[in-house]
N, CA, C and O of each residue as an XYZ file, in Angstrom:
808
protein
N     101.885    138.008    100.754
C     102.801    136.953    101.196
C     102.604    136.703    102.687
O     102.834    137.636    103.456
N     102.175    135.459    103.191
C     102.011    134.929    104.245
C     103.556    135.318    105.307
O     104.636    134.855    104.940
N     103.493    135.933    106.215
C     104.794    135.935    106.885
C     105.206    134.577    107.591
O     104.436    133.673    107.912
N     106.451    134.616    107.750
C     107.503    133.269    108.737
C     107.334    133.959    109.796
O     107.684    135.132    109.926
N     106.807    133.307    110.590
C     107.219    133.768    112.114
C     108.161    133.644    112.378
O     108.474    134.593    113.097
N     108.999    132.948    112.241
C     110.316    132.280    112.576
C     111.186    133.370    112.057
O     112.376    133.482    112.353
N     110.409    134.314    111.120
C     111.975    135.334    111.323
C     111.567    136.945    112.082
O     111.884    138.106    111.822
N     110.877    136.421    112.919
C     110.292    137.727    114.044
C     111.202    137.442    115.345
O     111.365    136.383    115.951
N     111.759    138.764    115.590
C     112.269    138.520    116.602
C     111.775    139.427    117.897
O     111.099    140.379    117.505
N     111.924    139.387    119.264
C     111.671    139.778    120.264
C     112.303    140.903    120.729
O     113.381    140.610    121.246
N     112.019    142.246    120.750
C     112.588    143.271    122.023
C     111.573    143.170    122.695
O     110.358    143.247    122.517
N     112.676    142.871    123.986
C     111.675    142.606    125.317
C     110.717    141.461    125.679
O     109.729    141.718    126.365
N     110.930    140.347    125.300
C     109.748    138.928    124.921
C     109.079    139.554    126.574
O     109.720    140.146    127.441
N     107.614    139.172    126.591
C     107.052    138.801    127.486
C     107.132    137.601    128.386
O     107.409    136.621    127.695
N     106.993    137.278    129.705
C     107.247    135.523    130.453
C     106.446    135.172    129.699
O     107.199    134.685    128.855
N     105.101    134.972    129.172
C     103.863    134.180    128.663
C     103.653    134.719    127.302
O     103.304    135.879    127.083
N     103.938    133.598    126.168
C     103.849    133.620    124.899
C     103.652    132.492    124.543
O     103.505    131.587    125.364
N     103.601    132.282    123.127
C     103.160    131.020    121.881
C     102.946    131.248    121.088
O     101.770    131.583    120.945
N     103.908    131.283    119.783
C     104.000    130.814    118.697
C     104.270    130.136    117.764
O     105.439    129.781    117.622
N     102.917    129.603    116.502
C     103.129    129.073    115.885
C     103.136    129.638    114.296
O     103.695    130.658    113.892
N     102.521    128.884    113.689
C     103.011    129.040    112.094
C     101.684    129.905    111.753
O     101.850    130.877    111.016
N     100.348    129.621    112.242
C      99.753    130.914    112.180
C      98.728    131.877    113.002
O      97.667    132.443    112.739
N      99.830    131.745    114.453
C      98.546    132.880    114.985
C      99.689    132.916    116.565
O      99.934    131.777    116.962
N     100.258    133.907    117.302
C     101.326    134.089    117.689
C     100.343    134.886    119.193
O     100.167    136.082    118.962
N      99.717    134.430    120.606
C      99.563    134.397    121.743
C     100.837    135.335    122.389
O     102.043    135.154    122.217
N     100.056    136.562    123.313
C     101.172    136.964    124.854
C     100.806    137.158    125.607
O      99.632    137.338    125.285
N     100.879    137.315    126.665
C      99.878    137.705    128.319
C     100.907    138.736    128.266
O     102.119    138.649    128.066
N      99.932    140.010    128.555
C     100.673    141.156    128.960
C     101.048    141.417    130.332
O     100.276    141.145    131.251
N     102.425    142.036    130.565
C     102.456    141.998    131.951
C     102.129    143.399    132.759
O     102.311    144.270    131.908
N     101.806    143.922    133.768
C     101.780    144.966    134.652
C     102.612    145.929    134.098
O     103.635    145.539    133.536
N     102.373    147.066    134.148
C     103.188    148.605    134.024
C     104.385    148.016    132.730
O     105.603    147.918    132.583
N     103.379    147.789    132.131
C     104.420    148.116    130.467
C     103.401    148.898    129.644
O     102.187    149.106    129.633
N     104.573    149.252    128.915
C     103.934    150.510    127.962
C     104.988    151.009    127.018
O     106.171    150.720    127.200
N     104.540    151.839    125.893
C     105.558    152.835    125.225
C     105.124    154.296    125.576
O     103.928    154.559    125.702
N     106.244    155.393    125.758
C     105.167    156.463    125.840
C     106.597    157.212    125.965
O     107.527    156.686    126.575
N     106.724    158.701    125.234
C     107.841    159.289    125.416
C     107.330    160.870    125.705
O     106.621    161.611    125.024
N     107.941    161.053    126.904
C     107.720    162.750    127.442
C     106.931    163.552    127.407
O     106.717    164.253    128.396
N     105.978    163.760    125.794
C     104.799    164.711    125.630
C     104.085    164.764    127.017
O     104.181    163.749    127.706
N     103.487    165.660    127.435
C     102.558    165.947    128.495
C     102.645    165.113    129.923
O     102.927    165.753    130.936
N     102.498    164.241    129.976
C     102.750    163.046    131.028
C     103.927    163.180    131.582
O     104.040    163.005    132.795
N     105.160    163.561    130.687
C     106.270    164.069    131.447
C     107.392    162.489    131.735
O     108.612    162.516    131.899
N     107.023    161.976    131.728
C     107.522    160.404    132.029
C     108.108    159.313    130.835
O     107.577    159.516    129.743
N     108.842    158.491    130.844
C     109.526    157.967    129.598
C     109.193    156.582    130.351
O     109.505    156.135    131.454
N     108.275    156.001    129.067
C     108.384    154.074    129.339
C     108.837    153.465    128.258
O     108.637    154.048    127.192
N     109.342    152.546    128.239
C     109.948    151.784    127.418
C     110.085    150.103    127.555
O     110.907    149.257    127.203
N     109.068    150.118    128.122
C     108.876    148.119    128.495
C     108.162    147.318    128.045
O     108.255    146.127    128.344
N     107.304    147.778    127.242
C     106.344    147.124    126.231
C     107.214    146.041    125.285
O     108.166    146.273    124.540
N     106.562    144.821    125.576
C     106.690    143.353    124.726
C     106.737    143.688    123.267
O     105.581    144.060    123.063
N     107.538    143.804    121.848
C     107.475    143.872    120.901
C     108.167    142.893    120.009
O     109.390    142.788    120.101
N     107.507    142.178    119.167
C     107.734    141.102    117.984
C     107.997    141.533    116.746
O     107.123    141.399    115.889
N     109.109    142.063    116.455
C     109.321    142.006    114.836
C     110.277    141.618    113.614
O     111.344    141.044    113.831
N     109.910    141.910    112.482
C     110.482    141.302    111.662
C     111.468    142.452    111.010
O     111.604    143.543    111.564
N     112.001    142.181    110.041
C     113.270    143.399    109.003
C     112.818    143.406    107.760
O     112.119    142.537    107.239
N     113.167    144.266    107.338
C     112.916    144.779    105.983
C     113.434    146.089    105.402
O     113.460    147.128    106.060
N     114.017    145.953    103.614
C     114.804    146.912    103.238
C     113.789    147.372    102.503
O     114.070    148.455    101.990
N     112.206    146.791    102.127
C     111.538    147.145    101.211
C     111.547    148.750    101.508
O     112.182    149.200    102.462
N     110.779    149.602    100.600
C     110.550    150.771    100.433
C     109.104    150.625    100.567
O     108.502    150.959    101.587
N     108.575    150.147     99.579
C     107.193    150.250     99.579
C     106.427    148.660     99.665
O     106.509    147.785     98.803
N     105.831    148.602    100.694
C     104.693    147.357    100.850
C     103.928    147.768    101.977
O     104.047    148.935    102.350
N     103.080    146.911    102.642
C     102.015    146.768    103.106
C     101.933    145.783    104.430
O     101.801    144.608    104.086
N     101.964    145.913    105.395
C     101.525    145.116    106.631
C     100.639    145.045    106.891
O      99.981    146.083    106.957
N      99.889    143.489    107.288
C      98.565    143.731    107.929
C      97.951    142.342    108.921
O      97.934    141.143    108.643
N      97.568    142.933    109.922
C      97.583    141.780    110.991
C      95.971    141.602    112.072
O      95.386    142.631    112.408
N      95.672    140.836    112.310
C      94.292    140.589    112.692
C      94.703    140.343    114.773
O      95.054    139.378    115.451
N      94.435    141.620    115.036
C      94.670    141.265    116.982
C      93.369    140.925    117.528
O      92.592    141.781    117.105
N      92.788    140.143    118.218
C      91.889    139.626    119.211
C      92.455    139.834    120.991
O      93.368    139.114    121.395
N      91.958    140.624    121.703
C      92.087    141.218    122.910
C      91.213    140.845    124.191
O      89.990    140.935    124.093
N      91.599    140.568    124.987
C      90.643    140.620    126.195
C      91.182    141.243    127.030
O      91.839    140.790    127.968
N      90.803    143.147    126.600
C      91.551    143.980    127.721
C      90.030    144.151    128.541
O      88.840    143.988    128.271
N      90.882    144.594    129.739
C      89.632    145.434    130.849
C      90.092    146.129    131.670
O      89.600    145.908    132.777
N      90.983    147.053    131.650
C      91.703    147.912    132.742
C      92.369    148.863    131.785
O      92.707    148.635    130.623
N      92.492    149.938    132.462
C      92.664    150.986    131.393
C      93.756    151.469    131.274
O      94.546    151.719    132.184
N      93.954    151.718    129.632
C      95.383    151.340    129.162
C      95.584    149.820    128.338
O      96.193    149.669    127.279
N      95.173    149.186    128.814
C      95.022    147.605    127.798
C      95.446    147.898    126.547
O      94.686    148.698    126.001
N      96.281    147.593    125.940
C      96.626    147.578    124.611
C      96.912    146.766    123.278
O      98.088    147.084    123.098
N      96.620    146.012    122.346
C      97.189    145.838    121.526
C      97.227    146.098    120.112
O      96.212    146.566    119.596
N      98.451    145.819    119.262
C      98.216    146.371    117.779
C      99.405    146.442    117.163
O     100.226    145.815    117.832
N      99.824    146.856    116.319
C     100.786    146.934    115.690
C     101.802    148.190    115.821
O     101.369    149.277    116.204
N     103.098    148.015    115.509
C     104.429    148.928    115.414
C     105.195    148.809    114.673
O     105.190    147.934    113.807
N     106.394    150.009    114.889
C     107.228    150.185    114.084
C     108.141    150.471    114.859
O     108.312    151.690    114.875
N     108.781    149.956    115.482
C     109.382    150.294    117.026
C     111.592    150.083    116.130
O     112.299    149.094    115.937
N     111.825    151.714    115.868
C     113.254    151.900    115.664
C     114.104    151.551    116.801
O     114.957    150.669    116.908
N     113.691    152.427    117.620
C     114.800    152.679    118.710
C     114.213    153.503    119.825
O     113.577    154.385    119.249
N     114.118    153.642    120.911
C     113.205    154.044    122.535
C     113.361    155.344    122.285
O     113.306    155.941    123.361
N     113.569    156.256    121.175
C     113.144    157.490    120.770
C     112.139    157.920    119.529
O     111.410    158.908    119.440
N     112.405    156.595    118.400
C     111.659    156.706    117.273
C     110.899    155.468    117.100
O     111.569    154.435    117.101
N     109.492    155.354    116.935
C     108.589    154.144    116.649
C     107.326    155.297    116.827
O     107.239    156.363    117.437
N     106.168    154.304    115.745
C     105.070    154.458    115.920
C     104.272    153.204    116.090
O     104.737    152.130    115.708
N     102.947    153.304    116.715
C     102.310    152.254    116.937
C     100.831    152.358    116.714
O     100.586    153.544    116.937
N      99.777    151.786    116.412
C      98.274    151.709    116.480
C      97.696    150.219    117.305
O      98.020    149.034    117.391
N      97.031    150.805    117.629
C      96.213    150.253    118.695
C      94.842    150.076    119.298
O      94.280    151.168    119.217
N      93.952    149.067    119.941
C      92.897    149.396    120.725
C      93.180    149.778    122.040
O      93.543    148.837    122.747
N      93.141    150.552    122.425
C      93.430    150.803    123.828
C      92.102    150.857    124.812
O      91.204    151.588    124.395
N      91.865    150.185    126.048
C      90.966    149.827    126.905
C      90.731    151.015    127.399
O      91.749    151.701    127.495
N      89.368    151.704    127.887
C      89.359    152.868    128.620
C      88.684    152.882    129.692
O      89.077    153.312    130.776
N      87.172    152.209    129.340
C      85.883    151.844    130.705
C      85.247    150.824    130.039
O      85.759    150.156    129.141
N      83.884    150.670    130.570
C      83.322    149.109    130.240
C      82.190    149.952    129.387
O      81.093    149.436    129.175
N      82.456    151.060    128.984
C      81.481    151.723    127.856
C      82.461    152.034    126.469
O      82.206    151.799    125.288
N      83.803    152.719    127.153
C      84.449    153.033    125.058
C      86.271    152.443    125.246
O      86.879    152.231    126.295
N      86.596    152.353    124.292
C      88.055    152.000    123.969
C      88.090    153.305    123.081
O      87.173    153.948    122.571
N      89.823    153.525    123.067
C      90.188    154.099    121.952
C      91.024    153.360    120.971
O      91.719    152.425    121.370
N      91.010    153.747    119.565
C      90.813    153.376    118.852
C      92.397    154.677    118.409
O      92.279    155.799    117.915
N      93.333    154.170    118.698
C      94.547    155.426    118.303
C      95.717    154.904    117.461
O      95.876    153.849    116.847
N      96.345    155.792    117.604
C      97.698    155.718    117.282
C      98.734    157.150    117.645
O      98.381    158.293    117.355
N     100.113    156.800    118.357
C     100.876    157.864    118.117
C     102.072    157.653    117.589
O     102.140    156.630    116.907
N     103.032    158.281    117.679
C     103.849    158.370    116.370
C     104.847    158.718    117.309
O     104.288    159.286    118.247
N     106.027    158.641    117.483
C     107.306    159.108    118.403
C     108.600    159.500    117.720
O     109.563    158.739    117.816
N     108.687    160.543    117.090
C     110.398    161.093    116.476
C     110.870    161.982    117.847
O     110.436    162.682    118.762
N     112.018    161.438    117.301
C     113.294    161.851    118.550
C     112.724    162.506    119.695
O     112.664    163.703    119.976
N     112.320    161.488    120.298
C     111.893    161.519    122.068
C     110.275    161.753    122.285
O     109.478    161.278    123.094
N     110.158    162.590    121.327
C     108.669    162.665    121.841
C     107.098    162.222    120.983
O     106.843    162.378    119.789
N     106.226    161.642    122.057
C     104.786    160.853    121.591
C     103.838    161.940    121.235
O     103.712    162.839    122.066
N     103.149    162.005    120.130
C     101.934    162.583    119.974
C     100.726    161.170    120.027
O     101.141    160.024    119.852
N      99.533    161.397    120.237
C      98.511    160.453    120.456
C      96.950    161.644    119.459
O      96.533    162.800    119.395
N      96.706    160.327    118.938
C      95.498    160.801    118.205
C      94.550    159.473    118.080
O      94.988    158.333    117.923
N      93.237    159.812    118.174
C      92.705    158.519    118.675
C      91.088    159.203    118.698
O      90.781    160.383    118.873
N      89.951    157.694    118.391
C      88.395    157.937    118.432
C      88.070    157.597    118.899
O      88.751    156.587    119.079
N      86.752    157.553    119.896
C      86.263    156.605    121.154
C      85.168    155.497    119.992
O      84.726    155.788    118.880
N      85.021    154.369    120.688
C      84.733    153.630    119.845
C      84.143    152.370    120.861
O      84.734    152.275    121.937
N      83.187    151.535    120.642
C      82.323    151.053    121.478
C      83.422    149.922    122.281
O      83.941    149.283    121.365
N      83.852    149.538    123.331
C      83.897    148.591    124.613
C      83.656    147.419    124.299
O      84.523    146.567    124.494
N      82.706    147.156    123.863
C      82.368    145.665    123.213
C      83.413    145.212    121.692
O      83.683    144.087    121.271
N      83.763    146.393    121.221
C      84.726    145.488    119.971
C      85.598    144.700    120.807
O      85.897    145.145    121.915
N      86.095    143.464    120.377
C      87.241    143.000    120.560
C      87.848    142.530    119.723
O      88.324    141.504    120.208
N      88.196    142.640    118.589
C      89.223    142.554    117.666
C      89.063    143.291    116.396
O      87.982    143.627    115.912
N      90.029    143.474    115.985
C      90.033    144.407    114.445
C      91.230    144.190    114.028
O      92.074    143.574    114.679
N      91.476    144.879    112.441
C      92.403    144.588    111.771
C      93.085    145.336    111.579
O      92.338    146.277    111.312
N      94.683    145.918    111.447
C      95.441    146.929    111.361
C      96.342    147.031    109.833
O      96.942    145.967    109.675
N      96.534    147.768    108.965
C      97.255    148.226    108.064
C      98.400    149.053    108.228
O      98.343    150.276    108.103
N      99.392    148.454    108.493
C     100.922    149.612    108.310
C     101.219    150.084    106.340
O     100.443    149.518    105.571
N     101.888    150.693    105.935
C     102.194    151.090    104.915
C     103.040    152.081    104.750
O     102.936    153.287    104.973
N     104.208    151.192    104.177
C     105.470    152.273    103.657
C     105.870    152.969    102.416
O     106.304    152.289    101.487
N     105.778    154.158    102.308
C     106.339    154.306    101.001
C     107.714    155.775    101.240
O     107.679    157.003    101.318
N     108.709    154.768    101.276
C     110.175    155.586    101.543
C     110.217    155.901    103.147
O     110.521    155.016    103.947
N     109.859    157.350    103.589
C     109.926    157.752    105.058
C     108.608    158.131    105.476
O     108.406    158.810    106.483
N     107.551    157.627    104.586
C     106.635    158.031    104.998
C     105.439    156.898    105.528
O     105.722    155.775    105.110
N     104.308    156.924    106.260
C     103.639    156.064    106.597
C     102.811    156.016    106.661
O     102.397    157.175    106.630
N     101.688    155.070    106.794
C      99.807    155.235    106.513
C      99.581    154.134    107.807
O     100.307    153.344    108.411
N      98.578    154.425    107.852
C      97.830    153.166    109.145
C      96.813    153.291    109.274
O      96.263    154.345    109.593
N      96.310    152.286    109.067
C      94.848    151.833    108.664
C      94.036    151.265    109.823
O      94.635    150.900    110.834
N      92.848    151.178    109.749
C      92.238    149.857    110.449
C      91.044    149.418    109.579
O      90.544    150.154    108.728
N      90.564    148.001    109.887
C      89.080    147.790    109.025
C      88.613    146.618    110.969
O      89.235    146.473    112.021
N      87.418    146.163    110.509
C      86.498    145.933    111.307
C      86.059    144.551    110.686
O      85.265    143.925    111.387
N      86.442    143.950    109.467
C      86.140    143.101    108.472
C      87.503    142.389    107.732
O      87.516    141.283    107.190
N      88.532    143.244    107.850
C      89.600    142.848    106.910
C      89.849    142.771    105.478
O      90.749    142.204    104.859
N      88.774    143.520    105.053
C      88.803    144.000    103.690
C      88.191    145.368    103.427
O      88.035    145.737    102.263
N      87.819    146.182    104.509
C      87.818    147.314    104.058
C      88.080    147.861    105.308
O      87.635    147.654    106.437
N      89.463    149.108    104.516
C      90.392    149.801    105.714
C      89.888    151.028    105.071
O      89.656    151.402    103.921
N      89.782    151.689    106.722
C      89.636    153.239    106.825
C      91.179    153.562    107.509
O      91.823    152.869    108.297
N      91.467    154.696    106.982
C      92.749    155.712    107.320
C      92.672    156.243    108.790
O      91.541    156.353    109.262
N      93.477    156.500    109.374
C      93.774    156.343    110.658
C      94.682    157.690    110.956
O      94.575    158.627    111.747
N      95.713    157.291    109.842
C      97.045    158.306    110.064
C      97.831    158.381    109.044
O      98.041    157.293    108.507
N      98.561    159.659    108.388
C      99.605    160.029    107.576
C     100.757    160.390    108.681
O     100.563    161.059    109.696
N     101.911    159.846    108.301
C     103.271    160.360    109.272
C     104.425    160.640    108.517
O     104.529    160.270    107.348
N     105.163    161.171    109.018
C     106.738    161.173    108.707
C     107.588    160.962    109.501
O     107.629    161.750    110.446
N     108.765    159.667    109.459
C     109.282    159.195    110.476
C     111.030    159.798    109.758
O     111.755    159.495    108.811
N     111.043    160.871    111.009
C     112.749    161.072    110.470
C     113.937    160.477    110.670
O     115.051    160.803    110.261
N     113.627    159.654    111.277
C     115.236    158.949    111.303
C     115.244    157.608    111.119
O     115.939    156.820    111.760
N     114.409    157.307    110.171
C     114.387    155.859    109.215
C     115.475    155.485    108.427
O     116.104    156.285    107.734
N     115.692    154.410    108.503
C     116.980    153.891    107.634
C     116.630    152.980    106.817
O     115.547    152.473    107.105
N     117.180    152.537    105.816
C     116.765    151.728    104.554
C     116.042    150.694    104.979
O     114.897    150.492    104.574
N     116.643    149.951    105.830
C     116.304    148.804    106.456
C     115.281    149.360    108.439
O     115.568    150.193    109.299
N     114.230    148.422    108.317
C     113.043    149.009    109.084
C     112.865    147.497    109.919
O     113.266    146.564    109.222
N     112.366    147.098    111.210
C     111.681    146.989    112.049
C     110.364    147.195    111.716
O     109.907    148.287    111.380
N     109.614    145.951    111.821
C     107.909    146.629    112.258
C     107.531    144.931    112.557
O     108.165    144.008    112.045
N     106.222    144.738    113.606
C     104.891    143.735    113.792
C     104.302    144.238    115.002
O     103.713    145.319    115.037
N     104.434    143.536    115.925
C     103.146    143.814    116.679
C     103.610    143.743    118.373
O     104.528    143.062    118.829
N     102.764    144.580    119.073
C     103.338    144.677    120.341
C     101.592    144.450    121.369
O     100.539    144.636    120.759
N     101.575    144.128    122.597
C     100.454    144.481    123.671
C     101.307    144.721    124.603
O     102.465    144.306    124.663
N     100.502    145.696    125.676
C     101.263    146.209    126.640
C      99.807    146.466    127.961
O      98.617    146.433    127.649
N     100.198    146.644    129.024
C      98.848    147.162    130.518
C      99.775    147.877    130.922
O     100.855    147.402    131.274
N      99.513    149.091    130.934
C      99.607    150.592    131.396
C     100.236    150.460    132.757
O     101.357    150.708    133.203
N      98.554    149.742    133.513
C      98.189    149.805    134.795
C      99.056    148.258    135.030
O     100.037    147.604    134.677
N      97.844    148.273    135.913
C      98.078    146.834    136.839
C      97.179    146.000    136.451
O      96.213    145.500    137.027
N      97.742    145.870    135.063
C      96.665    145.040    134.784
C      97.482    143.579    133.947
O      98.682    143.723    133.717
N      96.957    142.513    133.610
C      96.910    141.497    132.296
C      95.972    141.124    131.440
O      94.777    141.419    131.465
N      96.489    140.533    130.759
C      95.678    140.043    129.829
C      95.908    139.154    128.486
O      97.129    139.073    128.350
N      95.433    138.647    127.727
C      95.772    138.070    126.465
C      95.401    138.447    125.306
O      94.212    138.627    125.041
N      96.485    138.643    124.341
C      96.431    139.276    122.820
C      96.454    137.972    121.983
O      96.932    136.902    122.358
N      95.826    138.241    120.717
C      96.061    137.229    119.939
C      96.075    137.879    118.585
O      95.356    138.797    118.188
N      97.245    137.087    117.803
C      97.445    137.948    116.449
C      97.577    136.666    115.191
O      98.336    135.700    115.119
N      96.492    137.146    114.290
C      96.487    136.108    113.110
C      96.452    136.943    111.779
O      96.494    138.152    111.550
N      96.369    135.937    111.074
C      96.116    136.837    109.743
C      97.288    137.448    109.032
O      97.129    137.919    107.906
N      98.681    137.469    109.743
C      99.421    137.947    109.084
C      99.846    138.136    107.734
O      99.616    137.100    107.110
N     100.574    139.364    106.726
C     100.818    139.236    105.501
C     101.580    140.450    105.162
O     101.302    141.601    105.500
N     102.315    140.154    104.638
C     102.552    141.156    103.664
C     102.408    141.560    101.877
O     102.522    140.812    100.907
N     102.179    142.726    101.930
C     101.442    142.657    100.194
C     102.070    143.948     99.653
O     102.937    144.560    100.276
N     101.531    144.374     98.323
C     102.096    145.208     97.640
C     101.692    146.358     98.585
O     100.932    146.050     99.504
N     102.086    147.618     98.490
C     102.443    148.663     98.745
C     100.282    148.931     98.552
O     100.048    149.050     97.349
N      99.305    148.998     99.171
C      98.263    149.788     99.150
C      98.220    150.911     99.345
O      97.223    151.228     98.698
N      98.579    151.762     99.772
C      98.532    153.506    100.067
C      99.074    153.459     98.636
O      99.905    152.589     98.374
N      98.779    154.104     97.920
C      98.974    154.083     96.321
C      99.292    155.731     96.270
O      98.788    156.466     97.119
N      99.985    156.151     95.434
C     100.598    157.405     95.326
C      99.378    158.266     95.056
O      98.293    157.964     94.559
N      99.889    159.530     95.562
C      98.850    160.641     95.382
C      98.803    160.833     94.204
O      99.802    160.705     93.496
N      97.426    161.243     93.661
C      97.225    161.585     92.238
C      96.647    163.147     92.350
O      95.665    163.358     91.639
N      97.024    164.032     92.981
C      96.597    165.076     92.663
C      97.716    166.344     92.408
O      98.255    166.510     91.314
N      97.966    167.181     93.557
C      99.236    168.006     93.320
C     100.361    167.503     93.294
O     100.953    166.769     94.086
N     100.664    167.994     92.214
C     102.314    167.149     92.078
C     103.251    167.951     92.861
O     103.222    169.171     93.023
N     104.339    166.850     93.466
C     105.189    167.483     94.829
C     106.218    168.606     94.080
O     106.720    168.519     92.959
N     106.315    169.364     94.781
C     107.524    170.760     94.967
C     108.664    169.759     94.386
O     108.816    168.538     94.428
N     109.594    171.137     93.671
C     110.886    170.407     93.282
C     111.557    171.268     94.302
O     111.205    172.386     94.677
N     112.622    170.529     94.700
C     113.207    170.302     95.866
C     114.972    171.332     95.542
O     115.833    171.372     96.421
């Protein structure tokens, strides 16, 4: 299902945006970011984020970002942004004019883990997969938009029936730049249930 933009809403809009019916422009501004306490020691919370609601349990997000980062830290990609203690996000993140990373971290109650592959400088756009099934989450990326490699398994604890998730860019540094996001959709539930050990009774 093709998403409405029109029912995405803004924490934090950026000054420089545009959207239309299918492909939604932001200029990122200077020293925004998400990032909670792990190692760095420091709490940001100013990163531009666009999203929509949902009570589903199980479906599928998936969104096409085009980037022109160059300063390190450059970011864009998709989230799940609860509340400035709980969200996860995936991303290209800018590093040198040789690799980007290619991550995602995950944030329950206060604190960021980061996991992430170096990956060539020259990509500039790829495709991202969110996926819910109950409290749990998958995130994908593909390079093509029809074939996603796995990224990440999570567990988000303080999810509520009803969820937040689309897409955020953010510059670390001192930097800008422009994101561009197309392709939007939502679809059935892809992370398809495990077929092997059956879960513990509880």
């Amino acid at each position: 299902m093709k998403i409405n933009t029109e029912n995405m809403k803004w924490e934090r809009a950026p000054k420089q945006y545009v959207i239309t019916e299918d492909k939604i422009e932001m200029i990122t501004e200077p020293y925004t970011d998400l990032w909670q306490r792990t190692y760095y020691h420091f709490r940001n919370d100013n990163a531009p984020v666009l999203q929509m609601k949902t009570d589903e349990k199980y479906f599928s997000f998936v969104v096409k970002t085009e980037f022109d980062t160059k300063v390190r830290y450059d970011q864009s990609g998709i989230v799940m942004y609860l509340d400035s203690e709980n969200w996860l996000k995936a991303s290209m993140e800018y590093e040198n004019e040789q690799i980007q990373r290619l991550g995602s971290v995950v944030t329950n109650n206060g604190y960021s883990d980061w996991s992430s592959v170096d990956v060539d400088a020259k990509i500039k756009s790829v495709w991202f997969r969110l996926s819910r099934r109950d409290d749990d989450f998958c995130i994908e990326h593909s390079t093509d938009g029809v074939n996603f490699k796995q990224m990440r398994i999570c567990h988000m604890f303080n999810v509520k029936d009803t969820i937040q998730f689309g897409i955020y860019a953010c510059s670390a540094e001192n930097s800008s730049f422009k994101a561009t996001f197309t392709d939007m959709e939502i679809t059935e539930c892809k992370w398809l249930a495990h077929d092997g050990q059956q879960p513990d009774e509880e």
